[in-house]
N, C-alpha and C positions, 0 to 999 in steps of 0.2 A: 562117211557112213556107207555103208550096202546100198544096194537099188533092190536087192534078192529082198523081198519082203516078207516077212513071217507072216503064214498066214493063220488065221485066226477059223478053228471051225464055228466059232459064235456068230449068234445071229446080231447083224449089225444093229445097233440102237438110235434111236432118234431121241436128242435131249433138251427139252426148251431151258435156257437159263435165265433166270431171273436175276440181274444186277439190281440189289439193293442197298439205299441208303436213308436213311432216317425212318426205317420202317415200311418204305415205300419202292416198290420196281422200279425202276430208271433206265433207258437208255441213252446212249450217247453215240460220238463218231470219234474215232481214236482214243477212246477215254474219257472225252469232254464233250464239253455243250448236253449237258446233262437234262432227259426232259422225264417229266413223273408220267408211268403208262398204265398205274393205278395198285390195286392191294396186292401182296405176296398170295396169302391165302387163295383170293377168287381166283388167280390167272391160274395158282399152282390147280386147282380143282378144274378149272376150263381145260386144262393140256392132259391131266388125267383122262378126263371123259373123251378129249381127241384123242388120243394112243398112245401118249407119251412114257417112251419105256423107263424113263426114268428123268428128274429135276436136280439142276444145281441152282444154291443160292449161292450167290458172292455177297457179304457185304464189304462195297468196294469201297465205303469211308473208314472201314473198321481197324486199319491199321493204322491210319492215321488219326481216329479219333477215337470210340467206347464201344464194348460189344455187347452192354444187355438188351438191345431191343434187339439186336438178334437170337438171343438166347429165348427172348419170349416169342419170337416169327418161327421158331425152328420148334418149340412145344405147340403154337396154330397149330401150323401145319401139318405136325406127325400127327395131331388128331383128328385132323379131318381127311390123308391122304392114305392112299393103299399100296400106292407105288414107292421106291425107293428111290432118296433125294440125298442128296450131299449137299451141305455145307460151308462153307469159307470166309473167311476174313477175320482178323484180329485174336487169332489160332496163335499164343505166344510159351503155352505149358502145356502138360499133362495133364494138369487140372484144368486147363480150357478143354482139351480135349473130352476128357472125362463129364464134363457140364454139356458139352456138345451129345454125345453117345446117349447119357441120360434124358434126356429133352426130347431123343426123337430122332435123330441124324441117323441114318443109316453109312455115312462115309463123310469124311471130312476132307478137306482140300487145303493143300498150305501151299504157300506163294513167296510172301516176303520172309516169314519164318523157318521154309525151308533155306531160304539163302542164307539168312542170318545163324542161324541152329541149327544144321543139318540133320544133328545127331536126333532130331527129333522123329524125324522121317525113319527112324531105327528103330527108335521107343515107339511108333504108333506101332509100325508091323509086326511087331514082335510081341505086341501087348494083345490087338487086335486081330491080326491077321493083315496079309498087303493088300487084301481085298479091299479093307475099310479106308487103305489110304492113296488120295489122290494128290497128285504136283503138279501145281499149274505153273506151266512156264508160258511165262507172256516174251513173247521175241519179236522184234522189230528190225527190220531188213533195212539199215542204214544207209545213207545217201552214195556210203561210197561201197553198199556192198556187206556192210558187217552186219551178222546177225548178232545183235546186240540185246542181250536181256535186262528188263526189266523189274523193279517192285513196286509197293506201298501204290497197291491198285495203277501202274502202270506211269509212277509220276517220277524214279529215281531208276537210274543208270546203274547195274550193278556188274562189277570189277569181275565176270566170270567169265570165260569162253564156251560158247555156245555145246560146242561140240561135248567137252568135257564135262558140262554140268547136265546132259542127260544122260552118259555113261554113270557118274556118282548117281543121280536120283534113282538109275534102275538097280546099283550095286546099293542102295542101300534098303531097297526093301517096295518102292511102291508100287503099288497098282496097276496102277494107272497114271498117263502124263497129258495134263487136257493141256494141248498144245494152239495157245492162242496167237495167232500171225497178227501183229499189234496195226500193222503197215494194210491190213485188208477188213480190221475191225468195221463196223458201222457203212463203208464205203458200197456194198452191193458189187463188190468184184467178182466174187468166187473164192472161194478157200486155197491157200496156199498149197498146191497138188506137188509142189517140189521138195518141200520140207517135209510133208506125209510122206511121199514115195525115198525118201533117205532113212526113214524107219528099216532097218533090216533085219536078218537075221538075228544078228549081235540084241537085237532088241525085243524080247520075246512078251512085252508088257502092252499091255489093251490102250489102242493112241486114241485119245478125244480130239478132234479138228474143229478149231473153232476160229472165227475174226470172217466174215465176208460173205454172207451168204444171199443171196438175193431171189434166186427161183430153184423151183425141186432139179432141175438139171446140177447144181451147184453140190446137192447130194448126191448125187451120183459118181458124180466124176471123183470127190473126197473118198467115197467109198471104193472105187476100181483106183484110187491111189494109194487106200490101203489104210484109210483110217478104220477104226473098230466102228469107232460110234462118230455121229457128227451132232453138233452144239448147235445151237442159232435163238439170237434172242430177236432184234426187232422185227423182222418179218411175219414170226407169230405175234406178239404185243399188237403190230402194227394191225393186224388181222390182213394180214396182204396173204398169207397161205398158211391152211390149220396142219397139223400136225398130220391129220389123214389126208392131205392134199397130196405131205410128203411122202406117204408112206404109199398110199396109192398108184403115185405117178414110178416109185422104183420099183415095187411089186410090175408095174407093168414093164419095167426093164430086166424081169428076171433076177431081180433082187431079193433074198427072203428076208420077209419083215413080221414081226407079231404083230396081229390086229387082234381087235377088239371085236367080242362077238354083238 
């Protein structure tokens, strides 16, 4: 890939994600040791009122288990939220999708299903627009080097080459690519600033940075690497830093951010 990286005139986003499962927010570290950090609804409304330009939900059981209690956290939410939030997990048709869009979702995220059914990621953009669709690729920087991708919420090894399967997800229409470093998730490393800065040219699509975030420095450096927007779930759950902690601290590095009057 390019190091030349497309630059984006948009203002960069800050987005809390809410990993849920059984109805309930959870974080973990690499995927696991799974701990409950309370309701979808109240955090999604806490991160609103800090600055949050926008929310994703995962439910991260939803491919491997049922999606209606997310179908009922996604009509919550749209009615008590102002800001636009996306969506994911156990995203399998167009008629999920469609159930998704109806409810509330402003954008939907597919993961395991775009691996499995690519041609779906054709059908949203095209029905929708590639605004509404987002690919989340979860990738894990393996023992000897391979960026190895991921599904079914980050538990199956999938037969793809790294490289190649973000050239198809942009050739086939989406959005957006929340690009989660599996290997920096939960750990309070810092964001993978090597695989944001390989976005180039070739790639003119809005990159979400997410797995590893620990202090508002961590947003910054994702941002001068080139991500659009930057993700981070435990740090706000944790209450370790609000949302305007972050936005503050890069406005003070000459960062433009939208706040809140």
């Amino acid at each position: 890939m390019s190091v030349n990286k497309y630059v984006s005139d948009l203002t960069p986003r800050i987005i809390p994600c809410l990993d849920v499962a059984a109805g309930r927010v959870v974080k973990g570290t690499r995927f696991k040791q799974l701990v409950d950090m309370g309701d979808p609804v109240e955090l999604a409304l806490k991160y609103e009122q800090q600055g949050a330009d926008e929310l994703v939900f995962l439910d991260i059981k939803a491919s491997v288990d049922k999606q209606p209690s997310a179908l009922a956290m996604v009509t919550a939410v749209a009615m008590s939220l102002s800001i636009p939030f996306a969506v994911g997990g156990g995203i399998k048709t167009m008629d999920d999708v469609h159930r998704f869009f109806h409810a509330g979702a402003d954008k939907v995220t597919l993961n395991t299903m775009a691996v499995s059914e690519p041609d779906l990621i054709n059908q949203i953009s095209r029905q929708y627009g590639s605004q509404s669709i987002v690919v989340a690729i979860d990738v894990n920087r393996e023992a000897d080097g391979e960026l190895a991708i991921y599904t079914h919420g980050g538990s199956q090894k999938a037969a793809l080459d790294y490289h190649q399967w973000v050239r198809e997800v942009v050739d086939r229409g989406a959005g957006e690519i929340l690009l989660t470093a599996m290997h920096k998730d939960g750990t309070g490393s810092g964001f993978d600033c090597e695989l944001l800065a390989a976005f180039g040219t070739d790639y003119p699509v809005q990159i979400i940075a997410s797995g590893g975030a620990r202090e508002p420095k961590d947003f910054y450096d994702a941002i001068k690497a080139g991500a659009d927007a930057v993700l981070a779930a435990g740090i706000f759950h944790r209450n370790e830093y609000s949302v305007t902690d972050i936005k503050d601290y890069l406005i003070k590095k000459n960062i433009t951010m939208r706040t809140t009057l």
